[in-house]
N, C-alpha and C positions, 0 to 999 in steps of 0.2 A: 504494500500500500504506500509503504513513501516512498520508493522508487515510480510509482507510477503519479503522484500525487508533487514527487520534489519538494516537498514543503511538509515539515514534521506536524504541525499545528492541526495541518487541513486533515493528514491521515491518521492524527488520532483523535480526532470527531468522528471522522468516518470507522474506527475501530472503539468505538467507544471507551477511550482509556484517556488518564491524564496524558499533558504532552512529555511532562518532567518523567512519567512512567516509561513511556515507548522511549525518549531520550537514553534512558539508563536502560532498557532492554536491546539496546542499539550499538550501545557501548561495551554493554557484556557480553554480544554474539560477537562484534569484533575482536574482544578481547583474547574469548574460548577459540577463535578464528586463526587467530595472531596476525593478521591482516587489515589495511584499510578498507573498508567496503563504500564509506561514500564520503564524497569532498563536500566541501562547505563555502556555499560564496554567501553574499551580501542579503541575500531575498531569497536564495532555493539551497535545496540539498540534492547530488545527482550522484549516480552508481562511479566509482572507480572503474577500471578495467577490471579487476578481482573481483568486485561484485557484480558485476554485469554475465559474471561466469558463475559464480556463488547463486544468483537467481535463477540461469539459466538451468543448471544442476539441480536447485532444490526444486522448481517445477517440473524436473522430471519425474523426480522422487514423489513427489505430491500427487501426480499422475499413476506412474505406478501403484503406488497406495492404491488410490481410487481402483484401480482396474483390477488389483488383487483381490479387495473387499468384496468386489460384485462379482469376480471369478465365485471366490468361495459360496456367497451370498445362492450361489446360482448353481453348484457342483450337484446339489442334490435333489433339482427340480428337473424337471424338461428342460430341452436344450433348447436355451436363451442366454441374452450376453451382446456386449459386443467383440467386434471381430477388426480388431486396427493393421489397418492394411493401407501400406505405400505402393501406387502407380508412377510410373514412368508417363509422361505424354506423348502417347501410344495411340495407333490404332486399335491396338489390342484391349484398348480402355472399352471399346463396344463388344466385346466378347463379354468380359467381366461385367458390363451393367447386366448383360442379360443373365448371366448365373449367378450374382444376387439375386436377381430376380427370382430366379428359377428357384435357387436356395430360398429364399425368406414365403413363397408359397408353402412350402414343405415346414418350415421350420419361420416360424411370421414372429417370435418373441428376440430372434435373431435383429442387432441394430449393426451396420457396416460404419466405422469410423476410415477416413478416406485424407489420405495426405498426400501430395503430388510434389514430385522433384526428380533429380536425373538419379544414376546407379545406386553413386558413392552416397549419397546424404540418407538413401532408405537403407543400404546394406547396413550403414552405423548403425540408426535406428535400430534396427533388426540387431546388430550386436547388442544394442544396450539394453534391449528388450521393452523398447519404445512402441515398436511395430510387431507384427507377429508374420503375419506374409509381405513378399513385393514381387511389382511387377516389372522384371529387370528387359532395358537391351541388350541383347548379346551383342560383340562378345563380351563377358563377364566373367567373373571368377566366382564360380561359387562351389569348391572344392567339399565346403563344409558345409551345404547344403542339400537339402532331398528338395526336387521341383518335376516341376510339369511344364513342358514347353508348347505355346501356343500354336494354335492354327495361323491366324494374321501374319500377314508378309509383313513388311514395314519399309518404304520404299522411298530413298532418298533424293532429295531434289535441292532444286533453290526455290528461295522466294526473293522475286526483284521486282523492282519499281518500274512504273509502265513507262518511265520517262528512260529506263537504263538501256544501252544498246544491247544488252542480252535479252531483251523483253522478247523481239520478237523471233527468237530461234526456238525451235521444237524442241528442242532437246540441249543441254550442257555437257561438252567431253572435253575431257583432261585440257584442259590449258587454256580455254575460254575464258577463266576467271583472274589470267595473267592482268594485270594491270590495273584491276578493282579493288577496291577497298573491302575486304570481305571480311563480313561476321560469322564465326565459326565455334562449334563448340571445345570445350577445353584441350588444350595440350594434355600430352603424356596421360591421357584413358584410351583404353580398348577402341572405343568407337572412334575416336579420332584417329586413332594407329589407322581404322580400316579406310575413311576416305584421304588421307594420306595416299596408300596404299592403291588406293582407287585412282588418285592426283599424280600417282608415280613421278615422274623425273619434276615436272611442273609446281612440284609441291613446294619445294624451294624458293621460286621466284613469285608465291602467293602473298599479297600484301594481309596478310590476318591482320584486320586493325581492331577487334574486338572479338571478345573470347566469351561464351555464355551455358549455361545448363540447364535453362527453360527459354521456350522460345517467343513466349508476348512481350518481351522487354524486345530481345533479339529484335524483332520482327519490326517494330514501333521505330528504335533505332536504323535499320538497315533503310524504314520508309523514309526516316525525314533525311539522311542521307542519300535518299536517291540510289542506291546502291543495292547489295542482296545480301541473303544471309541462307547458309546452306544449314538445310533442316531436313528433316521425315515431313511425306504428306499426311497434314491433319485433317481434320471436318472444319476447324477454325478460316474463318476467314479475315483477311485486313484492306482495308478499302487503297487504293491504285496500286497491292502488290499482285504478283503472277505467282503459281508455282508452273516450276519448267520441272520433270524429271532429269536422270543422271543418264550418260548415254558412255560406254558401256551402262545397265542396269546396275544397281545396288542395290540390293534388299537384305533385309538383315530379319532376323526372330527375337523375340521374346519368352523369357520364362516366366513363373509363377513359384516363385523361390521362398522356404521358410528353413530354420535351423533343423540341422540334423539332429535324430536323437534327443529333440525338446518335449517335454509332457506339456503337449497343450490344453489350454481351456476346453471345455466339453464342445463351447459353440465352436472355437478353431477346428478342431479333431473332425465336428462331422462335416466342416467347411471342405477342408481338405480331402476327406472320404469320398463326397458329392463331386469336387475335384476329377479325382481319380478316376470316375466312373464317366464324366462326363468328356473327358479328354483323352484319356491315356486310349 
């Protein structure tokens, strides 16, 4: 509350406690801490770097908690719960709406918690036991994983502004994007190794002037630049951009990845079960 509040006074009205109380409650989790958590100017109070991590952390835990209590809460009824699951932005994302679907007919006390971001940020998740499935692009490493890999193709293109000279070719091959200012997603991942890969000798002489892991910022940028931005094609649309596909083709898979060897929730367990039957 006073990190989001910045001002001691305001958030211990809103917590109903004296200010001189929360003040010295403030003081002694720093102290137990051995760390500063928050600086002090003139009118506000604001997170350190250490507490802006110390927050970030204890809302996990505070999450957790909750997800445990309603695990248990929930072990020895019918199967109900939620089910916290990280998507890629995927085509594969309409596969999945529809076996929720399918699943919560079957199983209606079942609630799906739904987080979107590229590999790296759900696989953490999924280490920290933030998440319980995700919806990865290959290629991927998931060694220590048991999954199911999707039907959906996932098929790489650009998206460029109707104003760029790429606008009107059919199709984009290896070196077409020699001299543009291209937005592209991260360095040194799997999936950049592969249009690399795809870009062979040309890849070198690529201007990457901006680097991304979700594509609506990408997408907004690459437009007011006039310029492109190499993506997968979505359902999303952006007013004056194109998608062009990749020419050689590029298509790549998806899986549906959870921890090996984890005792899941009841709801997870038949999620995955339904899974298996429905895919494999």
């Amino acid at each position: 509350m006073v990190a989001r509040e910045e001002n001691i006074t305001h958030a211990a009205e809103l917590l109903h406690v004296t200010q001189p109380t929360l003040s010295r409650q403030l003081q002694q989790l720093e102290q137990d801490l051995g760390t500063k958590l928050f600086a002090r100017s003139n009118h506000s109070i604001y997170l350190t770097s250490e507490g802006a991590l110390f927050r970030r952390r204890a809302q996990e835990i505070v999450a957790l908690s909750e997800i445990a209590r309603e695990e248990l809460q929930h072990e020895n009824e019918e199967v109900s719960g939620r089910i916290a699951m990280g998507l890629g932005e995927l085509q594969g994302v309409k596969e999945i709406g529809r076996l929720m679907a399918a699943f919560q007919k079957e199983y209606p006390k079942v609630k799906f918690d739904v987080y979107s971001s590229d590999n790296e940020d759900i696989k953490d998740r999924i280490e920290r036991g933030v998440l319980e499935i995700g919806l990865l692009l290959e290629p991927v490493s998931i060694s220590q994983y048991d999954f199911i890999r999707m039907k959906t193709r996932e098929q790489w293109g650009i998206l460029v502004h109707k104003n760029n000279p790429l606008a009107g070719q059919p199709v984009i091959r290896p070196g077409d994007m020699v001299g543009q200012r291209v937005v592209t997603v991260h360095f040194d991942t799997p999936v950049h190794n592969e249009l690399r890969a795809w870009s062979g000798d040309y890849a070198r002489d690529m201007a990457n002037a901006v680097n991304y892991n979700t594509l609506y910022n990408a997408a907004i940028i690459a437009r007011e630049r006039e310029g492109l931005v190499i993506c997968l094609k979505l359902d999303s649309h952006f007013k004056d951009m194109k998608f062009i596909p990749l020419a050689p083709k590029l298509e790549l898979r998806s899986v549906l990845a959870w921890r090996r060897q984890e005792i899941h929730p009841k709801a997870t367990a038949a999620f995955i079960d339904f899974l298996k039957k429905e895919l494999v």
